[in-house]
C-alpha positions in Angstrom: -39.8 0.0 17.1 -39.9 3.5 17.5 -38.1 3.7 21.2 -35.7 1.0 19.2 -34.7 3.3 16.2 -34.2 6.2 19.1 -31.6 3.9 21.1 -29.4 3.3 17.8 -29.9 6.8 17.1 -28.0 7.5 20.6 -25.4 4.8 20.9 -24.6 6.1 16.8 -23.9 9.8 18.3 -22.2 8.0 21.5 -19.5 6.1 19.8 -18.6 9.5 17.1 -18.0 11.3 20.3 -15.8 8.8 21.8 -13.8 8.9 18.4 -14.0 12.3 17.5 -12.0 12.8 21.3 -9.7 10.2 21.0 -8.5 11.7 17.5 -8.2 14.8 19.0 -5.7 13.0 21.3 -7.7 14.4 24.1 -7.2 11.3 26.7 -8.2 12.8 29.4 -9.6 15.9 31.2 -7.0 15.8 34.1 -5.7 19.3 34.5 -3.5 18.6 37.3 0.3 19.1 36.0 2.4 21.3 33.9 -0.5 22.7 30.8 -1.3 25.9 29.2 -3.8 28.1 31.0 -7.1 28.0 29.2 -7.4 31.4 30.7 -4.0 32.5 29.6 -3.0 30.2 26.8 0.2 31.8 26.0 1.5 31.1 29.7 1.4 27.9 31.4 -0.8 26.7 34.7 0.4 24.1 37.4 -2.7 22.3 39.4 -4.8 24.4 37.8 -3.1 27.9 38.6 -1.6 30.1 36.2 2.5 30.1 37.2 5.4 32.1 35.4 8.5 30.3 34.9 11.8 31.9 35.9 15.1 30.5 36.3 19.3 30.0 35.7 21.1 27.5 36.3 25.0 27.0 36.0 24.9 23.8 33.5 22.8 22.7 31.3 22.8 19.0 31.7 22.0 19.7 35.3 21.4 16.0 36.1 25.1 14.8 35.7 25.5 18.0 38.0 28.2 17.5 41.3 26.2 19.1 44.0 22.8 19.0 42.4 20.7 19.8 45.2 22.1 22.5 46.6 22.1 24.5 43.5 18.4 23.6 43.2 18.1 24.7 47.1 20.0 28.1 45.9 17.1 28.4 42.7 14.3 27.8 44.8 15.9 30.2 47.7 14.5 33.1 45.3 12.1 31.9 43.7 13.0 30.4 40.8 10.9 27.8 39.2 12.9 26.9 35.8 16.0 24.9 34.5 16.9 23.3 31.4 17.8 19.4 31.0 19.7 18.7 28.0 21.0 15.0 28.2 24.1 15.6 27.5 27.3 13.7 28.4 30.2 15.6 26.7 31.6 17.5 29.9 34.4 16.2 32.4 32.7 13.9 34.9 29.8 12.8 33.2 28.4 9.7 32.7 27.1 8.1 29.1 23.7 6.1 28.9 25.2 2.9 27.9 27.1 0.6 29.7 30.8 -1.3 28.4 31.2 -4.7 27.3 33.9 -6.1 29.6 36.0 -7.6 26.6 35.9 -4.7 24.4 35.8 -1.8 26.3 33.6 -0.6 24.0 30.2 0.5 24.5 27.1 -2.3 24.6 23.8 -0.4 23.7 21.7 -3.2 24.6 22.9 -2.2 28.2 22.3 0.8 30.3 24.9 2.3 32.7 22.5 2.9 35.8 24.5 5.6 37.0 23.5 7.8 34.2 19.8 6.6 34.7 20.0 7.2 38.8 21.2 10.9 38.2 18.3 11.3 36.1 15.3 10.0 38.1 16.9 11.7 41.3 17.0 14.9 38.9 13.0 14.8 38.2 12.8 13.8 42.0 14.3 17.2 43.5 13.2 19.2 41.0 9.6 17.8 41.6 10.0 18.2 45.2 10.7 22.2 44.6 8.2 22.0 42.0 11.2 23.3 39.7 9.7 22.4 36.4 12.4 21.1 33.8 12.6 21.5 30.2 14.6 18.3 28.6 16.0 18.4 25.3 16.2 14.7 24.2 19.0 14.9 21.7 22.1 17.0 22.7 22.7 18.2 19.0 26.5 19.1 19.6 27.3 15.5 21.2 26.7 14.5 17.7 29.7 16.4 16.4 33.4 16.7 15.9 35.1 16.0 19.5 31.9 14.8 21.3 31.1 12.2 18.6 34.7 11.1 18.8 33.7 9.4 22.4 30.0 9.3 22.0 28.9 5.8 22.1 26.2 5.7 19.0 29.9 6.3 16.7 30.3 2.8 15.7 34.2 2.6 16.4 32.6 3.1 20.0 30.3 0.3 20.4 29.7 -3.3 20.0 26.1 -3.2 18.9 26.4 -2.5 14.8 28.9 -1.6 12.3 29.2 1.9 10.2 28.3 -0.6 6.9 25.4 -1.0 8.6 24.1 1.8 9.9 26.2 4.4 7.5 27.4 6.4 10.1 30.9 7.7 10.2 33.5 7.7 12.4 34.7 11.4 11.9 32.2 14.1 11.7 34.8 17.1 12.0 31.8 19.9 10.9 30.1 22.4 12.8 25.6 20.7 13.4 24.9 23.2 11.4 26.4 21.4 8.2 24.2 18.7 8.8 26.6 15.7 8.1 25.8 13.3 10.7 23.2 11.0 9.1 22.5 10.2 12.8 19.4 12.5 12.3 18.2 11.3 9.2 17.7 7.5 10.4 13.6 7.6 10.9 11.0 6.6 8.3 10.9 9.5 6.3 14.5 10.0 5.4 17.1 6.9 5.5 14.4 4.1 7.3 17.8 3.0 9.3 16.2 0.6 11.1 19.0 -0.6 13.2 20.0 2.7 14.0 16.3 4.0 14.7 16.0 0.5 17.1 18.5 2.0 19.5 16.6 5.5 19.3 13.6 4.5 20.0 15.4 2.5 23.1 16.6 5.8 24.4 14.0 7.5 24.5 12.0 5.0 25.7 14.1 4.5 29.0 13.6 8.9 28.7 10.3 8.5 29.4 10.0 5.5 31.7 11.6 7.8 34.3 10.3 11.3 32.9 6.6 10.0 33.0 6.1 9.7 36.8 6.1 13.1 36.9 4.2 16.3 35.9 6.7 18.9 36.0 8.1 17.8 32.4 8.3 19.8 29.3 10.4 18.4 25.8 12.4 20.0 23.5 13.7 17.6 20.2 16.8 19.3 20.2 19.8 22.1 20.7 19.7 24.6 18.0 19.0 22.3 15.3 19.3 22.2 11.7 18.1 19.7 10.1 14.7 18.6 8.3 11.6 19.7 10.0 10.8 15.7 9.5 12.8 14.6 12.9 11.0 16.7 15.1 7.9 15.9 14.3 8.9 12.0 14.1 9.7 12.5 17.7 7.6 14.7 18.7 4.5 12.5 17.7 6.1 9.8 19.3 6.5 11.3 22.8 3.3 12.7 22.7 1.2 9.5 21.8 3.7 7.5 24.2 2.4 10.1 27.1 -1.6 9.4 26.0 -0.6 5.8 26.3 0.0 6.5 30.0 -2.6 9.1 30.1 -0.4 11.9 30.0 -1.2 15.3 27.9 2.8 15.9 27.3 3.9 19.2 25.5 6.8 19.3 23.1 8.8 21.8 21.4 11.6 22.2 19.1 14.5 24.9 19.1 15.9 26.0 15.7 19.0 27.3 15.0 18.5 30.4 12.5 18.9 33.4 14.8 16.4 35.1 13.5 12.8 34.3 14.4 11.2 35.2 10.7 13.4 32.7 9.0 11.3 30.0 7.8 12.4 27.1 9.9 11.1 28.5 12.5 7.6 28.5 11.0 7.9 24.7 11.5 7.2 24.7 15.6 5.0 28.5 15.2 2.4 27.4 12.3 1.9 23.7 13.8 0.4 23.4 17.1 -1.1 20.4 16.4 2.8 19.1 16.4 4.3 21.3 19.0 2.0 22.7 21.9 4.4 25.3 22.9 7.5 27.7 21.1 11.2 28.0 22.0 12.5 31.4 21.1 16.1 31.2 22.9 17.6 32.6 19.7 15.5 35.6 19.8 18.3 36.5 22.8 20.5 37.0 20.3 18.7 40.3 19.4 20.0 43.4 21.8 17.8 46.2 23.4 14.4 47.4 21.6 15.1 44.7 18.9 14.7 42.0 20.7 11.5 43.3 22.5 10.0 44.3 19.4 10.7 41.1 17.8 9.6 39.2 21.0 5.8 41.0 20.8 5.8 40.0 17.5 5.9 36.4 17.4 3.5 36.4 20.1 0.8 38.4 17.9 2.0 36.2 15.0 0.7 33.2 16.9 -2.3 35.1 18.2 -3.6 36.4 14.6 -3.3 32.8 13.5 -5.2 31.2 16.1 -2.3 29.8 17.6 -1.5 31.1 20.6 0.4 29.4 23.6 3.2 29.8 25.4 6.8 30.8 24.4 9.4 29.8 26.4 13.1 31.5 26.6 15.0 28.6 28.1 18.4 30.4 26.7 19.1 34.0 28.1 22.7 35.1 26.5 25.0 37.8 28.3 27.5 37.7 30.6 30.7 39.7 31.9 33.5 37.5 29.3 30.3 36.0 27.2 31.2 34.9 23.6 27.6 36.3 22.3 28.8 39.7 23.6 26.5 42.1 25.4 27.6 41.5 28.5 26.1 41.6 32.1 23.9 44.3 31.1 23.0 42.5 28.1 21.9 39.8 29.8 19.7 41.0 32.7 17.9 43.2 30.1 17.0 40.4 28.2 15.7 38.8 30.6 13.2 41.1 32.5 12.2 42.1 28.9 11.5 38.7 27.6 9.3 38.3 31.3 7.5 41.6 30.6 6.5 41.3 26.4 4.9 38.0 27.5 7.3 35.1 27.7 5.7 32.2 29.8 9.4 31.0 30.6 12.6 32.7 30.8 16.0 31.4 32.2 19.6 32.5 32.3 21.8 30.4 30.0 24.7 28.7 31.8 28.6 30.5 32.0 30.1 31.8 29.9 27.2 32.5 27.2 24.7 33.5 30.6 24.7 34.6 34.1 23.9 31.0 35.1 22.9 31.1 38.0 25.5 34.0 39.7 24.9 36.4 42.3 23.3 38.7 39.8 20.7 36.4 38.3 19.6 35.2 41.5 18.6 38.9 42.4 17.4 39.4 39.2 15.2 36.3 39.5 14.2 37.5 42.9 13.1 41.0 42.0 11.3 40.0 39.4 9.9 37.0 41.1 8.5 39.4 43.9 7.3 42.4 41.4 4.9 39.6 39.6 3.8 38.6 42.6 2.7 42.2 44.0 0.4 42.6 40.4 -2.2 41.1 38.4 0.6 40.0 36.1 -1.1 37.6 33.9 -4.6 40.1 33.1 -1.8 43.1 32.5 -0.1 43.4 28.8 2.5 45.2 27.0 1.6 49.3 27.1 4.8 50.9 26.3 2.4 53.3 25.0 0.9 54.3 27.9 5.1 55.9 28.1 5.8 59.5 26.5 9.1 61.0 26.4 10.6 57.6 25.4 13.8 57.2 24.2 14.9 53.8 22.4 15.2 51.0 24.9 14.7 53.8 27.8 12.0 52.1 29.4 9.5 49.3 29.1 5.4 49.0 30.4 3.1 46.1 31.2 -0.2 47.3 32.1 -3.8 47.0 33.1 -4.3 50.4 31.6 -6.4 52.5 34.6 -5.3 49.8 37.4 -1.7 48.8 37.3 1.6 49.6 35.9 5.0 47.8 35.9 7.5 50.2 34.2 11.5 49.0 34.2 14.1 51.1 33.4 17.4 48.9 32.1 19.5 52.0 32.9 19.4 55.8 34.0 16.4 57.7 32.4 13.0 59.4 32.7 9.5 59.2 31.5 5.7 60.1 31.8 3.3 57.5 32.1 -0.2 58.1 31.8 -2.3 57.1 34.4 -5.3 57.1 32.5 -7.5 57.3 35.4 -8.0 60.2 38.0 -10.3 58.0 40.7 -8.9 57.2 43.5 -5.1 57.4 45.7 -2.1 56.3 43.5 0.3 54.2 45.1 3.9 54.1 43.6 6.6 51.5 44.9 10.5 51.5 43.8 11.8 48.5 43.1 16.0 48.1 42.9 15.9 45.0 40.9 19.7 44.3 41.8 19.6 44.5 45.7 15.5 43.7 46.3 15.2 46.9 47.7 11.7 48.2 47.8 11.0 51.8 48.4 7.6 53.6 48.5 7.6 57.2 46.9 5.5 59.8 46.4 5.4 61.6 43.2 2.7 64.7 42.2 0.1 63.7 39.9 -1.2 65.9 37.2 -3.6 65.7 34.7 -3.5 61.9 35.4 0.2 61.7 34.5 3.1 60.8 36.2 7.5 61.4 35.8 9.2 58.7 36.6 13.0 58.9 37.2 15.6 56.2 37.3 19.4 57.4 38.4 21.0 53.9 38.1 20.6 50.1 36.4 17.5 48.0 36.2 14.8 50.2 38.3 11.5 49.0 38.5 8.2 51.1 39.4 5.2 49.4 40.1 2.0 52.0 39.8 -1.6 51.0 41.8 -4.3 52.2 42.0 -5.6 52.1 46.2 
């Protein structure tokens, strides 16, 4: 009796464990994939090893791209690791998801246009194949909207499958997404329950993920810049996620908000709820020029660390280019991006032309240099130290540090500091970085009293401080 009551006892305690696990969604202890770094958890790890994600690319529906592997060839070529997938169909060549009823002309959604569906999967193939890892945002939020939804085939003047009586959706929508006047997003439980609309939804992203699931380079955003109830993107996000631990899958989902700045409360919705979204999107952070957007960048990062919340932030929007209608230029841009790398972003990528250098000659060297000054330092164990810096002026010049061991200090233009060491054991090696042409120089400058003057004389220099 007593070995009896013992053995309940056990099998009791067995079967909480096995539920307590499968509540916490955690299927599986498979770390191979795209996950955060439980060593690092505000960066991400691939197989295992922690891996910083840079990148540009010239579109950003890259799978309806003409010449797709070659510009992934041309990413790769300098070590970029990063694009963005939104699937998107509103530019000149592309394809839409659905195929045409042949008496109509009009849009069937009950069937798929393969050619749509081929770009995609061959997409995840090359991208895997570089081990490029790819960012999809499910629902293109501007498609939805004035011109795009003119031609886009869930208008039901487009399509054969329902009626605007029955799904309430309008024919015109002639306001900006930010208006909010497409009931297209409001069709799940929670809002409108349109269940024929949601039907066709839940086929698209169904098909998403029957291609997107082979592989374990994916990440998923909700949306582009989105403004409507924090409801949708959790509707979805749940539903990807538990779709993935069907398969086995730990998938990690996002959402991007609209509000340019990162304190206003929608934003709160992705930062205070990891349990919904395992990672952040601050694109619209790039909005924010020189020490701002820095400053503001640390911030949310200690935000999510103060709250127990920590894991990665991804920039998958870098703004600024010669012509750019967010203004700030060239300079604008390549700033933004080597400061978003060096406050802590897990993920950073040039946003396509016009808004972003793409994926131009300048962003590959930028992507190079930084891809290669990384490399040469403990990147992930060093932090932001722009105090270890005297004789700063506003947005002068930036640190990331293992304070005593190693310093990265970039210079977005001409100017001149002091670092501080903080150690006087051992030699001092100090390499010059020209982020724009790759060129590496080794230089000698005097030390005293553990301190150091650095000088820049031109744009984007980078020094990188050891100690021997």
């Amino acid at each position: 009796m007593k070995w009896s009551f013992y053995f309940v006892v056990l099998i009791l305690l067995a079967s909480c464990t096995i539920e307590k696990s499968s509540a916490s969604g955690d299927s599986t202890d498979d770390r191979s994939g795209i996950n955060i770094s439980p060593d690092h958890p505000q960066y991400w790890e691939y197989n295992g090893e922690p891996v910083l994600l840079l990148g540009g690319s010239d579109e950003d529906n890259l799978f309806q791209l003409p010449g797709l592997e070659a510009h992934l060839d041309l990413l790769a070529s300098v070590g970029g690791n990063y694009v963005r997938n939104t699937m998107s169909s509103r530019d000149t060549g592309n394809v839409w998801a659905f195929g045409l009823d042949a008496e109509t002309e009009k849009y069937n959604l009950n069937r798929w246009n393969e050619e749509y569906w081929k770009r995609f999967e061959r997409f995840l193939e090359l991208t895997s194949e570089r081990e490029i890892f790819v960012q999809i945002e499910v629902w293109a939020t501007f498609d939805f909207y004035r011109e795009n939804w003119d031609v886009n085939p869930f208008n039901p003047v487009n399509n054969v499958s329902y009626t605007a009586y029955r799904t309430k959706l309008p024919e015109k929508v002639d306001t900006h997404p930010t208006l909010c006047e497409n009931p297209f997003f409001w069709s799940i439980p929670s809002h409108q329950n349109n269940m024929t609309l949601l039907t066709y939804q839940q086929r698209f992203v169904d098909k998403l993920l029957s291609y997107s699931l082979h592989f374990d380079h994916v990440l998923y955003c909700i949306d582009n810049e989105t403004s409507v109830t924090s409801d949708w993107g959790k509707f979805w996000s749940e539903y990807i996620r538990k779709k993935g631990l069907e398969k086995g899958k730990q998938l990690h989902v996002t959402e991007m908000w609209d509000p340019w700045d990162l304190n206003h409360i929608s934003h709160r919705e992705s930062f205070d709820h990891p349990e919904t979204y395992s990672f952040v999107e601050i694109s619209q952070n790039n909005h924010q020029r020189g020490e701002n957007q820095w400053n503001n960048g640390l911030f949310q990062i200690e935000r999510l660390r103060k709250a127990g919340n920590l894991r990665p932030v991804n920039n998958v929007k870098t703004y600024g280019a010669y012509g750019g209608r967010h203004g700030g230029g060239t300079q604008n841009g390549v700033e933004s991006f080597i400061r978003s790398t060096l406050f802590g972003a897990a993920a950073v990528r040039f946003h396509r032309p016009p808004s972003g250098l793409g994926l131009s000659d300048t962003a590959r060297a930028v992507i190079n240099s930084l891809r290669m000054a990384t490399d040469r330092m403990d990147f992930f164990n060093a932090v932001p130290y722009n105090d270890l810096l005297s004789e700063r002026q506003e947005n002068e010049a930036y640190c990331r540090a293992i304070p005593g061991e190693e310093v990265l200090v970039y210079f977005p233009d001409a100017g001149e500091v002091v670092l501080d060491l903080q150690t006087s054991v051992g030699l001092t090696t100090i390499s010059k970085l020209e982020i724009l042409t790759g060129e590496w120089t080794d230089v000698e400058i005097p030390v005293k009293n553990s301190k150091v003057k650095l000088v820049s004389d031109g744009k984007h220099m980078v020094y990188l401080v050891t100690k021997q």
